[in-house]
Every structure is written in C-alpha cells, then in structure tokens.
N, C-alpha and C positions, 0 to 999 in steps of 0.2 A: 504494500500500500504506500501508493506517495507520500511525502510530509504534507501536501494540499490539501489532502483528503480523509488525513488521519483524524478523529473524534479529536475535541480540544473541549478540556476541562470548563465549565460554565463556574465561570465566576458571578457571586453575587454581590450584584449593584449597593450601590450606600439607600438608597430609597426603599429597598425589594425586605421583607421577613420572611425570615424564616415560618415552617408550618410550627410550629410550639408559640411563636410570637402570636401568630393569627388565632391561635387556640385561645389563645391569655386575655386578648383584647377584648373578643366575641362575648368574654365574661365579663366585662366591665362596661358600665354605661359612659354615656356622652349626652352631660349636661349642656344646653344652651343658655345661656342667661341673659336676661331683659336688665335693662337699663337700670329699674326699680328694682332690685335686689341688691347692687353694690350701692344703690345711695340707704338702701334699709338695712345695710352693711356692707361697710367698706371692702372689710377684706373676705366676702361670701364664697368669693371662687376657690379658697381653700379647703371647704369645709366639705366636699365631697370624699376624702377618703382615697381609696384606690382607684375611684373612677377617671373618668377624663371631661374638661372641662372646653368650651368654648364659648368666645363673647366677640361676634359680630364686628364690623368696621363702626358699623350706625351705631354701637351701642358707645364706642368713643369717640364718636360725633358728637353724643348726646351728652357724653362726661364732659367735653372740652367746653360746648356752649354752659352745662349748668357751672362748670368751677369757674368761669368770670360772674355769675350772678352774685346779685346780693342777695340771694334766697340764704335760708339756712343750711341747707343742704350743699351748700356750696363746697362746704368744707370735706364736706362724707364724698364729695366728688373729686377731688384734689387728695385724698388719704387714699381713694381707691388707685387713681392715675398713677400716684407714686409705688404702690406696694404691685403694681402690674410692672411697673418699669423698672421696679429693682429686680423683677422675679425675669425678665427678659433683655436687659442692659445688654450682655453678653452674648444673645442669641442671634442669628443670620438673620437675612429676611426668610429664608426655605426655614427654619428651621423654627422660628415662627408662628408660621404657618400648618406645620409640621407637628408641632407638639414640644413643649420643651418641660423636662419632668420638674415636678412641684417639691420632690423629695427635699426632704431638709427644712421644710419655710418651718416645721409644728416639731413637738414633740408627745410622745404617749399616742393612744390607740386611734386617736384624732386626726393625726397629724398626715396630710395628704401623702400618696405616694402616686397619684396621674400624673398627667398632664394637662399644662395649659397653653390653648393656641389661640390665634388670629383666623376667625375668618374675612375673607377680601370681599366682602357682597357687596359694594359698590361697584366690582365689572363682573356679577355674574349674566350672563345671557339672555335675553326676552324669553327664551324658548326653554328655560329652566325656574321661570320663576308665574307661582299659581296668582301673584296680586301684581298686577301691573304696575298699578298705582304707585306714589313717589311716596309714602306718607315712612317713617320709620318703623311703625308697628308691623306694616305689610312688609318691609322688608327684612325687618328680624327674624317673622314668620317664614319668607321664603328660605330663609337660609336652614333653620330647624327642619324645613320640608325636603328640602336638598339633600341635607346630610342623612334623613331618615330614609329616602331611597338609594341613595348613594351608598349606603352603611348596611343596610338590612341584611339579614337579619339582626345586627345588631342593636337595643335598644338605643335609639336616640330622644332625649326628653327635654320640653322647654319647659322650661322655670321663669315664670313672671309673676308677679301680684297682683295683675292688672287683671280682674275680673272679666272684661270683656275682651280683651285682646285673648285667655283661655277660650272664650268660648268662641272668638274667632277662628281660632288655631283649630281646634276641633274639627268647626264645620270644611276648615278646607282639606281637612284629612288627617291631621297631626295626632298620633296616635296615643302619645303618651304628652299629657301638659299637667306642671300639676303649680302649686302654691310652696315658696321657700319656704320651711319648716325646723330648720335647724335650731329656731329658740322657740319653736313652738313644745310647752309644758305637758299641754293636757288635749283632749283630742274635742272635747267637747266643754262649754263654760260653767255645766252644771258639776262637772267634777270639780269645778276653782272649789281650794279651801275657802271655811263661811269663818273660821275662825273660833269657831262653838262646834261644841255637840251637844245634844237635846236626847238624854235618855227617855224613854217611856214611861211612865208612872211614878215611883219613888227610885231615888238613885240607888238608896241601900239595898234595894232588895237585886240589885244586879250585883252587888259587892258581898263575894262571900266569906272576904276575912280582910280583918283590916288593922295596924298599928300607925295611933296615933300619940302627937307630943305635942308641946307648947314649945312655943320661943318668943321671949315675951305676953303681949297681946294677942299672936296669930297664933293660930291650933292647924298641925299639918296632917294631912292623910298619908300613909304608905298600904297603895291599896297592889292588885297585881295588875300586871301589865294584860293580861286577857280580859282585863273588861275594858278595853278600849286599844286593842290592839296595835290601830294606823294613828295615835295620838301624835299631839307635836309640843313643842317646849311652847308655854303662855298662852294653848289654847282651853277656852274658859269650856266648864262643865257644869251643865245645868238638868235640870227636868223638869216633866209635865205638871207635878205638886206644885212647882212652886216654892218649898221648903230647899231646896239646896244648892247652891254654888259656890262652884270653885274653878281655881285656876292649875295650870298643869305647869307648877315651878321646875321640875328636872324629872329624867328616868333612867334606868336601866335599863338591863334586857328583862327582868324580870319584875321590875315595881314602877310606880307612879306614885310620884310624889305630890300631893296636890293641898293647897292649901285653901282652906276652907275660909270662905268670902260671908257668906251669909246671904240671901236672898234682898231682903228689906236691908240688911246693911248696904246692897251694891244697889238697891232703885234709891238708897236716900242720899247718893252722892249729887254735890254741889259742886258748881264751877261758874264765879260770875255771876251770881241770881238765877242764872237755869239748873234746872230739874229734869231728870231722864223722864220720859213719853214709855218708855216701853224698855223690855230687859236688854235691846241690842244696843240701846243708848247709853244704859246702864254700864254696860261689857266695855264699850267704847272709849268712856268717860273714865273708868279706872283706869285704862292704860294711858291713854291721853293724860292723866295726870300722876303718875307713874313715874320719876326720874330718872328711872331706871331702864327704861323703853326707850330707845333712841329712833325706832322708826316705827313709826303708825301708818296703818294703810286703811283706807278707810273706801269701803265699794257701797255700791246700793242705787235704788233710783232716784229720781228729781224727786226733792223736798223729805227725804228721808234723817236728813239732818246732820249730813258729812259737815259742810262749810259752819256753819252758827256751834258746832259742836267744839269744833277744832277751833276757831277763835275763840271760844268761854273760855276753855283750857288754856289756853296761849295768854291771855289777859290774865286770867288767876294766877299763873305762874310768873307773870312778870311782873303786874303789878301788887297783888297782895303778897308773895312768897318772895318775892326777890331771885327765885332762882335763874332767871336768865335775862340777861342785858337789852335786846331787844326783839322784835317780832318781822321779822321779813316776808312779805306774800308774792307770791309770782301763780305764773302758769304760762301755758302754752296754745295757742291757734294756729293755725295753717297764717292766718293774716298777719299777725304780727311780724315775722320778721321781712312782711315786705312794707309793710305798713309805720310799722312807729318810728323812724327815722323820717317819716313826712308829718307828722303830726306835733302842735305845737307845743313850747313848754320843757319842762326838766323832765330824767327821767321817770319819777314819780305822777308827773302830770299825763304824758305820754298811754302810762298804764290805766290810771286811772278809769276811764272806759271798757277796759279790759276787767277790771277787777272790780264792776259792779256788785258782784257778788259780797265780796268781804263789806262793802260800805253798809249795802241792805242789811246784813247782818248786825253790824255796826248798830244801825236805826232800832231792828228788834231790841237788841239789848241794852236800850236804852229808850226806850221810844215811854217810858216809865216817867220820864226827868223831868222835870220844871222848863227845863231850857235842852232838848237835846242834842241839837244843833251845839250849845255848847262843850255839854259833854262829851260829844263825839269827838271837836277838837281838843280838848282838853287828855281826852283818853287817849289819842294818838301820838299826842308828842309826849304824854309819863311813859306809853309803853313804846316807844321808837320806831312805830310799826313804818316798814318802807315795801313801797311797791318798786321791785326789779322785773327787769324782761329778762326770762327764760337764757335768750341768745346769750347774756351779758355777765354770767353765771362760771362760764369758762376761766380757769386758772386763778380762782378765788380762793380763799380759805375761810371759811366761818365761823366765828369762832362763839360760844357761848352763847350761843339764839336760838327760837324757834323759827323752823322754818316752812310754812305753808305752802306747799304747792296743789292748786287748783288744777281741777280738769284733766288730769295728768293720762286720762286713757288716751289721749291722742298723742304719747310718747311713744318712739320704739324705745327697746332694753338699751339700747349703746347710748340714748338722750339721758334715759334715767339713770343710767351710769355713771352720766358726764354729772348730771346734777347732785347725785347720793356721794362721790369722792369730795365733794366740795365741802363737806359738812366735818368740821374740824372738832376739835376738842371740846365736850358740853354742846351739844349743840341737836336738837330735835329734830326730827323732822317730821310731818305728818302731811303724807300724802291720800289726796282722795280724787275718786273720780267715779262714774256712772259709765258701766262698760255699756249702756242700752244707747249711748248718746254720742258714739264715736264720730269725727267729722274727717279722718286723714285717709286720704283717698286708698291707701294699700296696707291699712289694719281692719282687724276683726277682733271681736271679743277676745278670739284665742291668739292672736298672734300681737294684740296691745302691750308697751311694756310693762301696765300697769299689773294684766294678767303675771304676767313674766314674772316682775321680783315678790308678787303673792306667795307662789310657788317657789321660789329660790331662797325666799329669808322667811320659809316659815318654821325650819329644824335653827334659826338662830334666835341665840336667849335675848337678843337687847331689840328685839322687834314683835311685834302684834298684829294679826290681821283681822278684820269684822265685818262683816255680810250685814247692812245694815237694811231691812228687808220690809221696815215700814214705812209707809207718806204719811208725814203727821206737819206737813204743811197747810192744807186745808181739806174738807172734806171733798172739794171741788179736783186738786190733785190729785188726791187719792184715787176717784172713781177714776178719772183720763187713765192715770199709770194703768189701771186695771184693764179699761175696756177700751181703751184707744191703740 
C-alpha cells in the first residue's frame, strides 16, 4: 500500500468531545436566564450547581442601559456586570461562547462546577428565530428556543420572573420555563411560620410530664420535646382555654424549655396608652418590648395593627424607658428611588409622603390631647424619630435605635440584607409588612424577602416572628379583608 493511501490516525479537533464528555453533559441542564434574575441577584448565574448556564447578548444590553440609571437596581446591575467579567476576563471570544467553567467562584456542596457562556443572538438568522419582533423579551425567548432544538435531547430551561414572558415562552413551545427559586423557603405561604402554636383544648393535658422552677418572678416549664416536635427558639405557646401561655426560651433534643407568661398577664400589657385587641397583639407587644429581641417581624393584613403597634413600642422605649437614643422609620416603593430626588425639601421632608402611615399613627395615639397637633411635635423631637429612604441606608452603622421598617414585602432577601447588616450595637429593629399587598413587579408571597428572613431567623434567639391575623381597624376593614 502506498504512503497516499495508507489509513492516517484521526486526530481530535480542540472543539470535537469525546463520547464520555457527550454522556456527562446530556446529564446536566442548560439554564437560560432573563435579565430579572441577576438584578433579583446579582451573582444568580452561580447558583446552579453542576449544570450549565447561559445569558443572552440582550440580556447585557439590558444590564448596561439599567447600570447608568438612577433606578435602585442600578447597583445589583453593575455587581452583576462585574462578577460576569471577573469570571470571563481571561476567556477568548470562542471560548466565551463556548462555555468557560465556573469551578472555583463557591465553596461547599453549593459551589458551581458548569459552565458559563455568551450567547450572540443579536446575528442569529430570520429563519431560526419563532418572534420576529425586535422587543428583548422575544428575543431572549428565541434564543432558549434555539438552544432547546439545537440541544435536545438535552434539557434546556429558561429562568425568568417575569410572569408573562413564562407564559409567552410556553405558548411558542419552550418546554421547560420555570420561576428562580434558589431563596425560595417554603413552597407555599401557608406553611410561613405564624410564630405561635395554638394547642386544642387545655395545654396540660397534651403535657404528660413536666419539671418546673422559678428564677426570680418567672416560673419555667421543662416539658418534652414530643409535644411540639417542629418548635422554634421564642415561639409563643398558647391554647383554646384561654388559661395558658408561654414562650419557647431554648431546647434540646429532648426538652422544651418554656417559660410561662400567663394569659391575662400577656392581654394586660401596655405600651404608650395602647392595649392588645386580641392575643396576636398581645404575643407581638411582648416581644416588641422585649430588649432582648433585636428583630421583630411582624406579617398580617391591612389594619391588623403591625404599624400603631410597633410605634407604641418604639415610643415607650425611648421615651419612658430611656432604653434607646432614637427612632428611625423608612420603607421601600418601587417609586421612591426614582422619585424622591425630584421632590422638595430635606430628606425627612422628601419621605414624609411616603411615610403616611407612621404620622396617622402618630394622630391615633394621640388624637386623646388637648392640642394634638402639638403633641405630635412635641413627641417627635423627645423621641428623634427620622424618616430615611431605604436607598440611603447603605454603609451606615446604627447604633443604639429603633429601627422601623414599613412595607418591607416589597424587598428581595439581598435588600433586607443590605438593611438588617446596618443595624449596629443596641439597636432594634422591627420589620412589618402585608405579604397580600405586594406591589414589585417579580415577587410573590413566597419569593418576598420579607417571607425569606421569616424563615431564616426563626431557629435565632435574638429574633421573633407573628402572624398577626386580625382587622381591628374598623369593622368596615374587616369585612373588605374578608370578602373582597
């Protein structure tokens, strides 16, 4: 045989896998991700694990325009841009494109081992893409739709928040689209902790042995950890009698320590000339004045009495008790941080529209006065109460205050993060919000941050959480929450 004609060993190409590579990958998905997942977390693209990630041209079209705004999200666009460019600094354009592994960014069972690429769908073909259309949604969608025939069988899934871009994607075929879920806690909002449990009938007769002591004034229970198995550190325990409550101070694996509160002792707590309405107010009020509690979270519907609750607290503690320096209220809107930079005044004046709510309160507990108009001012500058924007919160320290944050379901977990590190030595905080009343265009009850740190700080001792589940606004409230 000639040397021309002889077989010649086939070398494999730098682009070409092996059949064990092609086994390996077949097992592993290929996440696409929407714009709204790295500004609802910056660094999301890590968080798949083994799989393999991609994020579109458009989708950093859309980062470049949001990181010049003066949205708030401006910044979560710029944290993402960087942590893509450190992860790809070193990479080719092919290589890019290509896949470049994520190995190394985490540590522990978390920590990614895919890849993350670029796709180019600004020149993909007419003849390859289902939406003609120029809009960025359709073309995100094209590219998910590309890769899932391109790919198949292997799973290819788009990941967006965006409720109806899902059920876009669907109808034009997209086989797998689902909602980011990685700080998603619970699957549904009626498993959220209420922050109580409500035995049936009398508590004792669930308890079938029990050693108790004094210390001091308090009398403690050591009951067994089987009668209330999924317990948590400071959640209160009550029942249908009427006759007994208590709070769950520590446990083991085998007991529950629980110190016994009293019934009529916990409805006859004060704060400010107000008086608990009912036993969730009751539950609420003790921890709220508590010094010991450093976060209060506080859920429930309109007029259930989160805001008027949390200020009586906050005033008793500043002004009769001395215990802390002064009172800070903020919250959060979608509108504010495009907004109060155009409105006039300081920025307590600024807020002030925002934070209707604490004044009306204000009014109620005082609305008793001779003059109360005066007392209101008067009562705001003994207790140093200041209105802050949310935005302005960054690389603060606070030191020795209460601190209010309103409305707070319309955070995600990395906003209330940003806000809960800011709280310094002594310093409260009590957060409340109405998960029924969310206004941010890419949260749900189960994926709000407020849900999030419910869940996250409820095995911690210096935190309280409460389901406050009555309208004792008016009776006109009441019936709406119900039937409307």
């Amino acid at each position: 045989m000639s040397e021309s004609t002889q077989a010649k060993p086939r070398t494999k190409k730098n682009n070409e896998k092996t059949d064990a590579e092609i086994v390996s990958i077949s097992k592993t998905k290929l996440y696409v991700l929407d714009t709204n997942i790295l500004l609802h977390e910056p660094l999301a693209f890590t968080s798949f694990k083994e799989n393999d990630v991609v994020v579109p041209m458009t989708v950093l079209e859309e980062l470049d325009y949001i990181k010049d705004s003066k949205k708030d999200v401006a910044r979560d666009a710029r944290v993402s841009i960087r942590a893509m460019e450190d992860l790809l600094h070193n990479a080719t354009p092919e290589q890019m494109l290509e896949g470049v592994s994520m190995a190394g960014l985490g540590a522990g069972e978390s920590a990614p081992t895919g890849t993350f690429s670029i796709f180019a769908d600004l020149s993909m073909p007419d003849n390859q893409q289902v939406f003609t259309s120029n809009e960025n949604d359709n073309r995100i969608i094209n590219v998910a739709l590309r890769l899932q025939s391109k790919l198949a069988p292997r799973q290819v899934i788009l990941v967006t928040k965006d409720i109806n871009m899902r059920l876009k994607a669907k109808g034009a075929g997209m086989a797998l689209v689902e909602d980011y879920r990685t700080d998603q806690l619970i699957s549904d909002i009626k498993y959220l902790s209420k922050g109580y449990h409500i035995f049936e009938g009398d508590f004792w007769q669930s308890v079938q042995r029990v050693e108790s002591h004094t210390e001091g004034r308090d009398t403690i229970h050591n009951i067994p950890r089987t009668v209330l198995p999924e317990a948590y550190v400071n959640e209160f325990l009550i029942d249908e009698t009427r006759q007994f409550a208590g709070l769950v101070e520590s446990m083991t694996e085998d007991t529950l320590e629980v110190l016994d509160l009293g019934y009529e002792r916990l409805m006859s707590r004060r704060a400010w000339g107000i008086a608990p309405k009912n036993i969730g107010q009751a539950m609420a009020l003790h921890a709220l004045l508590d010094p010991h509690i450093d976060l209060c979270i506080l859920t429930g519907p309109a007029g259930s009495g989160k805001t008027l609750l949390a200020l009586a607290a906050a005033l008793e503690m500043v002004i009769e008790k001395n215990m802390y320096d002064k009172i800070i209220v903020t919250r959060s809107t979608p509108e504010i941080a495009e907004s109060i930079g155009f409105l006039p005044g300081t920025e307590e004046e600024k807020m002030a529209p925002w934070l209707a709510a604490i004044t009306d309160s204000l009014e109620v507990l005082h609305k008793g006065d001779e003059n109360a108009k005066g007392s209101m001012s008067y009562i705001m500058e003994k207790a140093n109460i200041q209105f802050k924007s949310v935005n302005f919160m960054r690389g603060r320290s606070i030191q020795n205050a209460i601190v209010i944050l309103d409305e707070s379901q319309n955070l995600t977990a990395s906003q209330l993060k940003t806000i809960i590190t800011r709280c310094g030595e002594g310093t409260k905080l009590i957060c409340g919000g109405n998960l029924a009343q969310i206004d941010s265009n890419y949260l749900s009850a189960v994926t709000s941050g407020l849900t999030y740190i419910v869940e996250k700080f409820k095995n911690f001792s210096g935190s309280a959480t409460f389901n406050l589940d009555g309208v004792v606004r008016s009776r006109l409230a009441e019936f709406a929450e119900k039937e409307l």
